[in-house]
N, C-alpha and C positions, 0 to 999 in steps of 0.2 A: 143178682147180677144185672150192671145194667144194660138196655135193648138198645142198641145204637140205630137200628131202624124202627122203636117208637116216632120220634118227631121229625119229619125228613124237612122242616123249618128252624130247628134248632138244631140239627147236625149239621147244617147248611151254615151256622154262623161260627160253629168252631171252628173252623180250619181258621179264621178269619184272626181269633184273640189269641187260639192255641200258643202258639209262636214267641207271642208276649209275655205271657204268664212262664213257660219254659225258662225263655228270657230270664224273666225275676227271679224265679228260684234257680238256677244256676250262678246268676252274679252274688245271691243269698248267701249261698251256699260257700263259694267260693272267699266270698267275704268273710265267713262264720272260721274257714279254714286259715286264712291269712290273718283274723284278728288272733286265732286259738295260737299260729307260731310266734308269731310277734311276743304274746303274754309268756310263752315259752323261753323265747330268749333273753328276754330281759329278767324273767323268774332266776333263771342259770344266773346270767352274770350276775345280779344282784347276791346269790348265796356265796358264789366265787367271790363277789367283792368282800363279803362277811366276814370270810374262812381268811381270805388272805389279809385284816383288818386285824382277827383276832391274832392272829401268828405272830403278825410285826409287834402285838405288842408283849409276848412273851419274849425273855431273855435269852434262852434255850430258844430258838426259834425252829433249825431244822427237827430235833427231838420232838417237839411238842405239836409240829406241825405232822408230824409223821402218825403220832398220837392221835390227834384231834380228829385228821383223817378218819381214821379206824374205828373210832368211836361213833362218831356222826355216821359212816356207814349202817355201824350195827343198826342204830335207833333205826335212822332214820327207812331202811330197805323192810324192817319190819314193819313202820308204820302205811308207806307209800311205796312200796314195791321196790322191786330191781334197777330202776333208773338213776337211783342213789346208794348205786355202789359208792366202793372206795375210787375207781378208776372215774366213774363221771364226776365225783368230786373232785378228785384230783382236775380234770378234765376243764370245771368249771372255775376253779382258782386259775388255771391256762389264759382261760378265755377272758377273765378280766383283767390281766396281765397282760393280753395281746390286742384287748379290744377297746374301746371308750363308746358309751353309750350318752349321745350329744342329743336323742330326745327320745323320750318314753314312751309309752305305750299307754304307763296312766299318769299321764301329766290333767288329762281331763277326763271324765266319765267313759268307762267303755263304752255305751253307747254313743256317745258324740265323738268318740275314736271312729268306731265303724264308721260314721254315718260320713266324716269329714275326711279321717285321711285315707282309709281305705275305701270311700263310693268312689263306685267302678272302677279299682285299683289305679286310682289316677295320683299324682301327687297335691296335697292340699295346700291350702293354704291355712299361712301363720306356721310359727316354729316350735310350738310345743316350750320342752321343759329340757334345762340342762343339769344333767348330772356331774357329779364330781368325784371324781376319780378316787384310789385309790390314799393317794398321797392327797387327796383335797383339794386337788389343782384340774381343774377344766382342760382335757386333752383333746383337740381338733385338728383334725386332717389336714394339714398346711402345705401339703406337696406330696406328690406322686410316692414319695420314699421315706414318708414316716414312720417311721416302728412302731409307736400306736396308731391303730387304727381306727379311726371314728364312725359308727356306726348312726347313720340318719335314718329312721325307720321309715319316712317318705320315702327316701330316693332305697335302700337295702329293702323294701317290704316281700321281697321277695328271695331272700337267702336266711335259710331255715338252722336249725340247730345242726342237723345234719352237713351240713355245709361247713359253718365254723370248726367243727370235728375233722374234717379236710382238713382244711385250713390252718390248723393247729398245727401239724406234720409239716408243715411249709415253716424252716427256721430260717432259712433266710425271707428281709424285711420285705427286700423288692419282689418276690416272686408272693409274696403272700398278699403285697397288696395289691400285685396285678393280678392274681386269680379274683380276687374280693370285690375287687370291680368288675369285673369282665362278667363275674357270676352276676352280678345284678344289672350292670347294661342291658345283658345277653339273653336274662332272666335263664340261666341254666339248669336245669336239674341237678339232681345229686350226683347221677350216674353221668349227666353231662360233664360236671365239674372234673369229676374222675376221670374221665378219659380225655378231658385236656388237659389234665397234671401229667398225667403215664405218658400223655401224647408227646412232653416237654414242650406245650404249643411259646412257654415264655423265652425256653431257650431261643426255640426255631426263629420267635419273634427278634429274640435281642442280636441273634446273629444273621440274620435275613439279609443278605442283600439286594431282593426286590421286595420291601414291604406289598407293594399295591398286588403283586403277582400271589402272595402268601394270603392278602385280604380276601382276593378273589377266591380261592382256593376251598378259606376255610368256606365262605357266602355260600358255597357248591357243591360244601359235602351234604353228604343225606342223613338219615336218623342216626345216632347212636350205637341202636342195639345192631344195625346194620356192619356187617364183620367184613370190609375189605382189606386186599392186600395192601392197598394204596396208603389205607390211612393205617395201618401198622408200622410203615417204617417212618422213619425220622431224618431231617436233614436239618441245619449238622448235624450229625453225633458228639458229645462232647467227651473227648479221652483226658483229661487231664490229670484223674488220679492215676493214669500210667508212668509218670515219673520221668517220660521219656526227654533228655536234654541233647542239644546239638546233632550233630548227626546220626543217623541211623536207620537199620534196613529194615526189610519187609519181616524176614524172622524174629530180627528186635521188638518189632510190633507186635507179632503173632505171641514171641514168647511173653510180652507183660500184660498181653490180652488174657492168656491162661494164668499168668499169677495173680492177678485180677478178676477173674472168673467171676464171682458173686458183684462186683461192684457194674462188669462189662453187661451182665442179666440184665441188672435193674437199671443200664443205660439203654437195652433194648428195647425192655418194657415189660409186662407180664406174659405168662405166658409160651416164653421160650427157653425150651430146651433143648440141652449142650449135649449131642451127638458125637461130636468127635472132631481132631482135628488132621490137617494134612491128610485128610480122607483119599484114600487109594482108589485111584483110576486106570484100567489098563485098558487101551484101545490098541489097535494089532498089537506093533511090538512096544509102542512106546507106554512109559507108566508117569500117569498127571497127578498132582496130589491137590485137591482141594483144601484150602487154610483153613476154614471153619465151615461146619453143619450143624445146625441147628432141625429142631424139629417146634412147630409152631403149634399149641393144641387147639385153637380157635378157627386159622386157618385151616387147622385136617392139613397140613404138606411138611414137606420139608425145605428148608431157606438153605441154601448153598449163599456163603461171605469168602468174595474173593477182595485181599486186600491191597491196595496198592498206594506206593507210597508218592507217585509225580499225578499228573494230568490225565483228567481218563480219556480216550484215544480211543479209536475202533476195533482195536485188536483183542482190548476188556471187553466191549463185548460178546467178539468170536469166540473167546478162549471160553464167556459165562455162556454160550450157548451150547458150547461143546458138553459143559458138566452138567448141564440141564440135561441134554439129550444122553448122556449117561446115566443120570440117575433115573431120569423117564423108564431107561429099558433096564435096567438094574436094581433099583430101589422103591421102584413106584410100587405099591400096598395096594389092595382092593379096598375101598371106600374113600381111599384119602385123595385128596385133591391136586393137582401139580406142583411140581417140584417150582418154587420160584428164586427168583437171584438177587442180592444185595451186591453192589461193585461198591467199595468202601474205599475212597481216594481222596488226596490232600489237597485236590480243587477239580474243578471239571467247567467246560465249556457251555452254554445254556443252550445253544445250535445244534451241537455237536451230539449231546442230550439228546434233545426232540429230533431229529431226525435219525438216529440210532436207533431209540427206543419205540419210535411212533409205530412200525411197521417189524414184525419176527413172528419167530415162531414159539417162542418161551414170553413169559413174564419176569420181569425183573424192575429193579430202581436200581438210579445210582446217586447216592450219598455223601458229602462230604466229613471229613473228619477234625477234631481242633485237636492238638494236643498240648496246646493252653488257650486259656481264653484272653480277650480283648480287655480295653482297660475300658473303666469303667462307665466311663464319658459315655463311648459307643453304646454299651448296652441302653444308658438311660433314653441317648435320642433315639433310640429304635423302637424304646417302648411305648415312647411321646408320640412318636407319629404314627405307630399301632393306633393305639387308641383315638387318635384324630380322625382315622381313615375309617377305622373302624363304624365312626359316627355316620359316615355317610357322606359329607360335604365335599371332602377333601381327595376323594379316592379318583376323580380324573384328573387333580391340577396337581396332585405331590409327584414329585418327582423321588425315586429309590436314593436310598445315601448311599453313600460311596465312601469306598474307605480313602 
């Protein structure tokens, strides 16, 4: 073992290199990890391109591909373990169908990869090597909404196999390219990425009418694994597989919210479950019925959804504080956490909001609802100056679009 007070001359000069040498081997290290995913990804797409190469050229193509699959599973999970199932296969034919790999990873020696385009995870210089697609034709990133998507391992060096696996579940073009970027601006994690997908941050974005106020928002959330009420709910909510046309009332709403039940979840987000609806309230003589209750299992509470179909007003709040203060003295559980409130309405006032909500005695948001969406124009410029604001430059001189 060694005596840390043998040489009180040479303990004396550690502290001094310590720091450095730490230095070296964590950027090492760090390096050794980003060269290992890179060779990862480009290994995948490369057998994807393979698999989906040999397919095209059998006659029988679905049959044979369905075959081929199965087969290659077999070998190959016996020879190289579990990663090569039938499903990651399948998985990695996806990915070279959704992805264009525009420079390699062994376009030059791995070590002059390490040494040039990952030191210090910086972007290098020169462009490496292009590959060629599927069809033989060089596919490049041309605009914000291309359906393939070009992967630059300079500027992506940090969106991992894990990521593309997201990503794959994103069938619509524009929302998978705006996660694909945002993942590598952002450098996201895995679990980041995932919780601005469930978050719908691209909805929130494309329907935003204060981009800069939503930029700042996100700049000011805190970690992740961090479980607040705030960042579980969503604004807008997007209702459009409700079907709902012309006119119509608040139980119109409530009723195609329930025959919609699985679709209205997974507009929530993960997480929540469906308690009941028209929930019965009795206060002396009169009887209140709550539209929707949910119970939330991450927050430990329960979310009372009052829905409303004009302008939110002050009296949505009174009415969600009344059923707040019901369910406190009726429903509140030993361990769990306060009952909080969702006000769910067709527009609402940004004033009117913040000085409602700024000061009570409950927790609640209030949310707006579409039940259809905008045309497509709109989405795109919202996304365009997302990611302008995003960058940094733009975020005091842009002004919010306006519809």
């Amino acid at each position: 073992m060694y005596d840390f007070m043998k040489s009180k001359a040479l303990t004396s000069r550690v502290p001094r290199i310590l720091p450095d040498i730490r230095e070296l081997i964590d950027a090492a290290r760090q390096r050794v990890a980003v060269a290992a995913n890179l060779t990862m990804v480009e290994l995948y797409w490369n057998i994807g391109r393979m698999i989906a190469q040999d397919i095209q050229k059998n006659e029988k193509r679905a049959e044979y591909g369905e075959q081929l699959l199965t087969e290659l599973a077999a070998i190959l999970t016996h020879e190289y373990g579990a990663g090569y199932s039938r499903a990651n296969l399948q998985d990695m034919r996806r990915f070279c169908a959704a992805f264009e790999i525009c420079q390699t990873v062994s376009s030059k020696s791995p070590i002059e990869n390490i040494r040039q385009t990952l030191s210090g995870l910086s972007v290098p210089a020169g462009s490496g090597n292009i590959d060629q697609g599927v069809d033989g034709k060089v596919q490049t990133l041309s605009g914000p909404f291309t359906t393939r998507l070009s992967i630059d391992f300079r500027k992506h060096f940090t969106v991992g196999w894990s990521h593309y696996r997201l990503l794959l579940g994103q069938t619509d073009p524009q929302k998978r390219c705006f996660y694909f970027e945002q993942a590598a601006q952002q450098r996201w994690s895995v679990r980041e990425l995932g919780r601005q997908i469930e978050s719908a941050l691209f909805e929130r974005v494309a329907l935003s009418r204060d981009t800069r106020k939503l930029i700042s928002l996100e700049k000011k959330k805190g970690p992740p694994e961090v479980v607040r009420y705030d960042d579980v709910f969503k604004d807008p909510y997007v209702l459009d597989f409700l079907g709902l046309k012309g006119a119509y009332s608040e139980k119109d709403l409530e009723a195609a919210i329930i025959r919609n039940l699985e679709q209205f979840l997974s507009e929530l987000g993960s997480d929540f479950c469906f308690v009941g609806r028209q929930f019965p309230m009795r206060i002396d003589d009169t009887d209140y019925y709550l539209d929707l209750l949910f119970f939330h299992r991450r927050l430990r509470c329960l979310v009372a959804i009052d829905l409303k179909l004009g302008t939110f007003t002050a009296a949505d709040k009174g009415q969600m504080d009344l059923y707040l203060a019901w369910l406190k003295e009726h429903e509140w559980h030993e361990g769990e956490n306060e009952p909080v409130g969702l006000i769910l309405c067709s527009s609402k006032k940004r004033q009117h909001v913040e000085l409602l909500l700024r000061h009570g005695p409950h927790k609640m948001r209030v949310s707006e609802y579409l039940t259809r969406l905008p045309a497509k124009r709109v989405f795109e410029e919202r996304l365009r100056l997302y990611g302008r604001l995003l960058d940094g430059g733009g975020l005091r001189t842009e002004r919010p679009q306006r519809e």
